[in-house]
KETI-41313 format. One record per residue (C-alpha): x, y, z. Coordinates in Angstrom, 1 decimal. Layout:
N
<pt <X Y Z>>
...
//
This chain:
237
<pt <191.2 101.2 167.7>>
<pt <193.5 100.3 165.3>>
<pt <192.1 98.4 162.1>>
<pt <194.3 95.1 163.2>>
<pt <193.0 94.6 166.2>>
<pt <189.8 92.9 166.9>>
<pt <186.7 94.9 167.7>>
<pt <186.2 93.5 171.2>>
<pt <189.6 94.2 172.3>>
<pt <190.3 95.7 175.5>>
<pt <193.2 97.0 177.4>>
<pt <193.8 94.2 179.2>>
<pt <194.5 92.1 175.7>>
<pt <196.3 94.9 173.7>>
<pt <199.6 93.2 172.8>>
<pt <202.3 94.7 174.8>>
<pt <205.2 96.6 173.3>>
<pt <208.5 97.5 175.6>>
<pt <210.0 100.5 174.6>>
<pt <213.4 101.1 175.8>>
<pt <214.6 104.6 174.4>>
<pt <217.2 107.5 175.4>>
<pt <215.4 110.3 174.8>>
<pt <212.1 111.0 176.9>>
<pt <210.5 113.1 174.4>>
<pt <210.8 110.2 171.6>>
<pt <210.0 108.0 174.2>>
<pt <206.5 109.6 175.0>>
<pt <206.0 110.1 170.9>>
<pt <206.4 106.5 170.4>>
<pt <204.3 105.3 173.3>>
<pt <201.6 108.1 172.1>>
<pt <201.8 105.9 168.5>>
<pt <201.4 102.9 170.0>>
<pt <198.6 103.6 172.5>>
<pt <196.4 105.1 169.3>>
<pt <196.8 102.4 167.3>>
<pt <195.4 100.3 170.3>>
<pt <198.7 98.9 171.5>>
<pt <199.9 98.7 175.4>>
<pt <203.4 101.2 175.4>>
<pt <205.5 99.7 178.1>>
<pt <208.1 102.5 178.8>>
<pt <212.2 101.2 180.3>>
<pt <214.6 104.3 180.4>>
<pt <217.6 101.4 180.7>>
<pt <218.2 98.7 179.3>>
<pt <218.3 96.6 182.5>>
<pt <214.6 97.8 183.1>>
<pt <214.0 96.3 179.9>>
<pt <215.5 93.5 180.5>>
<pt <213.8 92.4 183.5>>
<pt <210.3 93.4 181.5>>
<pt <211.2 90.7 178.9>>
<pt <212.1 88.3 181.9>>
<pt <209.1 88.7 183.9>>
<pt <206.3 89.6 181.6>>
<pt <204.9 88.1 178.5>>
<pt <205.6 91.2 175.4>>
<pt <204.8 91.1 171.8>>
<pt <207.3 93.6 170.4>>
<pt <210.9 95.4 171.9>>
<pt <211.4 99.1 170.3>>
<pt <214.8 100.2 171.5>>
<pt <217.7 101.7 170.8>>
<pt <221.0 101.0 168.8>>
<pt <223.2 102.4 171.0>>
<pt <221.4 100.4 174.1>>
<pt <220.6 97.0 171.9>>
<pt <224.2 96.7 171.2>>
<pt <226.4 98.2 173.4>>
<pt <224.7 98.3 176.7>>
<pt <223.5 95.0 177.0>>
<pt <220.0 94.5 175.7>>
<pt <220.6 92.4 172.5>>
<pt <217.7 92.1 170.4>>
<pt <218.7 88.1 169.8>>
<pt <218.1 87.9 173.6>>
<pt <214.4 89.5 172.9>>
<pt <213.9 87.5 169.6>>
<pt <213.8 84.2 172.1>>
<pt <210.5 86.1 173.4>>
<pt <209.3 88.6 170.4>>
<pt <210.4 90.5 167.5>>
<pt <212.3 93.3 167.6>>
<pt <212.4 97.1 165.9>>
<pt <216.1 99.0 166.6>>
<pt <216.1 102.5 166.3>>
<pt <219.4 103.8 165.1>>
<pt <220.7 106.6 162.9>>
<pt <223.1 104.2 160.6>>
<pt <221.0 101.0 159.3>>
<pt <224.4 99.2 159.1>>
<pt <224.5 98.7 163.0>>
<pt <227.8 96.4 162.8>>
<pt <226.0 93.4 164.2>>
<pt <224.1 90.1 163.0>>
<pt <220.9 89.4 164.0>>
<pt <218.3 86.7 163.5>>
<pt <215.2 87.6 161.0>>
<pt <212.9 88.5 163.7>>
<pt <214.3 92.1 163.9>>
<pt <214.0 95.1 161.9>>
<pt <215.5 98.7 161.7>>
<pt <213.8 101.9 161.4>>
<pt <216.8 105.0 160.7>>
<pt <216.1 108.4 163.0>>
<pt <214.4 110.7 162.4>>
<pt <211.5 108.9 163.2>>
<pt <208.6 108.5 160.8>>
<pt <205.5 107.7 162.7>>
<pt <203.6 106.5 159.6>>
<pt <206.7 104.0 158.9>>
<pt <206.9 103.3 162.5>>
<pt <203.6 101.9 162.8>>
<pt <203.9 99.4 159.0>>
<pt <207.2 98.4 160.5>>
<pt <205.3 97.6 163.9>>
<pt <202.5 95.9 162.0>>
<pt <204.9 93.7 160.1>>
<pt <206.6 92.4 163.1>>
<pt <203.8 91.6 165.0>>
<pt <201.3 90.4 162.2>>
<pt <203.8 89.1 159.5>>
<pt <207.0 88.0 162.0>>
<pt <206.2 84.2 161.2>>
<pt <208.1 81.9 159.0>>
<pt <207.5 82.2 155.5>>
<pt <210.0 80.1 154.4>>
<pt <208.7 76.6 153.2>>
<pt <211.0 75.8 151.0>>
<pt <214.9 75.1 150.9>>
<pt <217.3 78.0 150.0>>
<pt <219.1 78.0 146.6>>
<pt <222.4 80.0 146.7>>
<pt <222.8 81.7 143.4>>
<pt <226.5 83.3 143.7>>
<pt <225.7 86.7 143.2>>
<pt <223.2 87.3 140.7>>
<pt <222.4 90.3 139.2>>
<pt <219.3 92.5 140.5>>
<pt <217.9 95.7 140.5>>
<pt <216.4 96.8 143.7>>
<pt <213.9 99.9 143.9>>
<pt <216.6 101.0 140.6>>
<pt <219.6 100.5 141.9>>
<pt <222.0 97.6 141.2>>
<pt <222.6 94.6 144.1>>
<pt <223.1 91.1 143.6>>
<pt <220.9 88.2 144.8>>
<pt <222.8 85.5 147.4>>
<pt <219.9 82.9 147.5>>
<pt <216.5 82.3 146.6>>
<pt <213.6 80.3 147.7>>
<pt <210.0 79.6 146.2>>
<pt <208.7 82.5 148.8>>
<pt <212.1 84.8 148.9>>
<pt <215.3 85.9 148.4>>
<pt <218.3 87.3 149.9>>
<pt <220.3 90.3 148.6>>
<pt <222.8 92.4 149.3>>
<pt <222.7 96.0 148.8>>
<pt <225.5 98.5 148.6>>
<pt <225.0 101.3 151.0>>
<pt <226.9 104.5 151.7>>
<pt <227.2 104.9 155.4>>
<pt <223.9 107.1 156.8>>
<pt <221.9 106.1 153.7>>
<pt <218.0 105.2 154.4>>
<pt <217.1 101.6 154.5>>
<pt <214.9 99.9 152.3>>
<pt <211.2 100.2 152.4>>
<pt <208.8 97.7 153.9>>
<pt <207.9 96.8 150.6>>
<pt <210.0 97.2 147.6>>
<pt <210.8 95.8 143.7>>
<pt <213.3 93.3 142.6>>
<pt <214.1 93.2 138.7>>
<pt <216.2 90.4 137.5>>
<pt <216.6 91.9 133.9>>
<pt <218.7 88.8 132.5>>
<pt <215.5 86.4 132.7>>
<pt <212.6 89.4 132.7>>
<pt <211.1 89.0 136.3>>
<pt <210.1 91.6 138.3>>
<pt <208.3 91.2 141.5>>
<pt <207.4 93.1 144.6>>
<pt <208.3 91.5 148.2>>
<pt <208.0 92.3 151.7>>
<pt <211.3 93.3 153.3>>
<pt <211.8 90.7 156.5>>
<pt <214.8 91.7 157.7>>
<pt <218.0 93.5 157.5>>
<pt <221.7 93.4 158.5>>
<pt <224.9 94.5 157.7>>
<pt <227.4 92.3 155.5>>
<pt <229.6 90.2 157.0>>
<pt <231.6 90.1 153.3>>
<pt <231.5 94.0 152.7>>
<pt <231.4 96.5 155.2>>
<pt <230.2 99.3 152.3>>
<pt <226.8 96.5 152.0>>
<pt <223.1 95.2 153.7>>
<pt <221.9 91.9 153.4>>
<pt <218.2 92.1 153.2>>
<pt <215.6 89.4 153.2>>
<pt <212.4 89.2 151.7>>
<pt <209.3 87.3 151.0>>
<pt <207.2 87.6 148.3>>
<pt <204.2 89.9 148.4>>
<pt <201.0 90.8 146.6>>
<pt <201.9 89.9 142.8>>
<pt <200.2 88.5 140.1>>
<pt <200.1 84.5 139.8>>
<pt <201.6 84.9 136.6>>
<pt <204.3 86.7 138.7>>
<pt <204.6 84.0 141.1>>
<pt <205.2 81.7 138.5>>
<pt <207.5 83.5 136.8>>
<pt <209.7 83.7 140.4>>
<pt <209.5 80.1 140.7>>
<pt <210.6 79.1 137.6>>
<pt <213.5 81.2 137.7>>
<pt <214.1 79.7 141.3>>
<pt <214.1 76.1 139.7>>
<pt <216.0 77.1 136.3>>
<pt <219.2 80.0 137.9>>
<pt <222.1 77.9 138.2>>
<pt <223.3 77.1 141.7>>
<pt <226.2 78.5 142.9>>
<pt <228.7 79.0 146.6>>
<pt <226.9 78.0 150.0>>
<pt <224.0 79.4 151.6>>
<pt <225.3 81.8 154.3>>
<pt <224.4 81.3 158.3>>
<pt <221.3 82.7 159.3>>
<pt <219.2 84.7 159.7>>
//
C-alpha cells in the first residue's frame, strides 16, 4: 500500500486512474505501477473507450497519450472538467494549451517519475494561487542553470518561460529558480507545462513554491512586491 493512502483503504476506495495508451505492453507497465502503489488502473485502448469512462464513472486521474489527447479526440481540457490529467508524449512541446490541471511526462517512461508526477496531480492538483498575478515583462532567471525569463509572479508562484530544443526533457517535478539581479533563490513545485504561444523554440511552466526556508519565503515576497510591473498577464492556465 502506497504510503499516501490511508491504512484502511480498500479496493473499492482506491482512487481510480484511466489509462488510455497505444501500446499494450506500456499499457500493462503502467497499470502494474499503479496497482502497487495501491491505485485502481482502469485500462481504454481508444480514446472513445476513455471517453465514455470519464462520462459514466467518477476517475481521479487520465494517463493517456499525446498522439490520442490531441489528435484523436480525447482532450485532456475535456478530462480536466472531471480530474487532472498526465500526457505521455515523446516531445514536451505538444503544440497545444492546456489548463494547469495537466502535466507531461516525455517517453521513455520512468516509473519512479511516473508515480511523483501521479502523486502531484492527485495530492497537490488544488489551487495554490491566493494571490493576484504580477506580470513582470520578462525578467531574468536561471532555472535548474540555465537562463529563462520570468512572465509573472505571485506571493505562492511564478510563470516562466523556458527555451527548449525540440525532444529536450522537461523540467523536473521540483526544480530551482535564481533571480541573480536581487539574490533570491528558491525551490518550487513545477504545476504545469505548455508550449509558448509567443515562441515556438519555448515552455511556459508554472510553479508554486515549495519546501524553503521562511527567510526564503520572505525574500520571494518581497521581490514580488518591489520587481516593477510590466505587459499583461497572459490567459490561463
Amino acid at each position: 500500500m502506497a504510503w499516501w493512502l490511508h491504512a484502511r483503504s480498500t479496493v473499492t476506495d482506491r482512487p481510480r486512474v484511466i489509462v488510455c495508451l497505444p501500446d499494450p505492453s506500456e499499457t500493462t507497465a503502467v497499470a502494474d505501477w499503479l496497482s502497487a502503489d495501491g491505485f485502481e488502473p482502469v485500462r481504454r485502448p481508444t480514446p472513445q473507450a476513455a471517453a465514455d469512462e470519464m462520462r459514466d464513472r467518477p476517475f481521479s486521474l487520465l494517463i493517456a497519450d499525446a498522439g490520442f489527447a490531441f489528435r484523436r479526440g480525447l482532450h485532456p481540457q475535456t478530462a480536466a472538467k472531471h480530474a487532472p490529467a498526465i500526457i505521455i508524449g515523446d516531445d514536451v512541446r505538444l503544440g497545444e494549451s492546456v489548463n494547469g490541471q495537466t502535466m507531461y511526462l516525455t517517453r521513455p517512461i520512468d516509473a519512479a517519475m511516473l508515480r511523483c508526477f501521479v502523486s502531484m496531480s492527485i495530492l497537490d492538483n488544488r489551487p495554490l494561487r491566493r494571490s493576484v498575478r504580477k506580470p513582470v515583462n520578462r525578467f531574468d532567471a536561471v532555472v535548474n542553470g540555465a537562463p529563462s525569463h520570468i512572465l509573472d509572479v505571485s506571493a505562492e508562484g511564478l510563470r516562466l518561460e523556458v527555451q527548449s530544443a525540440r525532444g529536450a526533457t522537461a523540467l523536473p517535478p521540483y526544480f530551482t529558480v535564481r533571480v541573480p539581479l536581487v539574490g533570491v533563490a528558491v525551490t518550487v513545485q513545477r504545476m504545469w507545462a505548455h508550449s509558448s504561444p509567443r515562441r515556438s523554440t519555448a515552455v511556459w511552466y508554472g510553479a508554486a513554491l515549495a519546501q524553503n526556508r521562511v527567510t526564503t519565503n520572505q525574500a520571494w515576497r518581497q521581490f514580488v512586491d518591489t520587481v516593477p510591473s510590466g505587459g499583461t498577464v497572459e490567459v490561463n492556465p
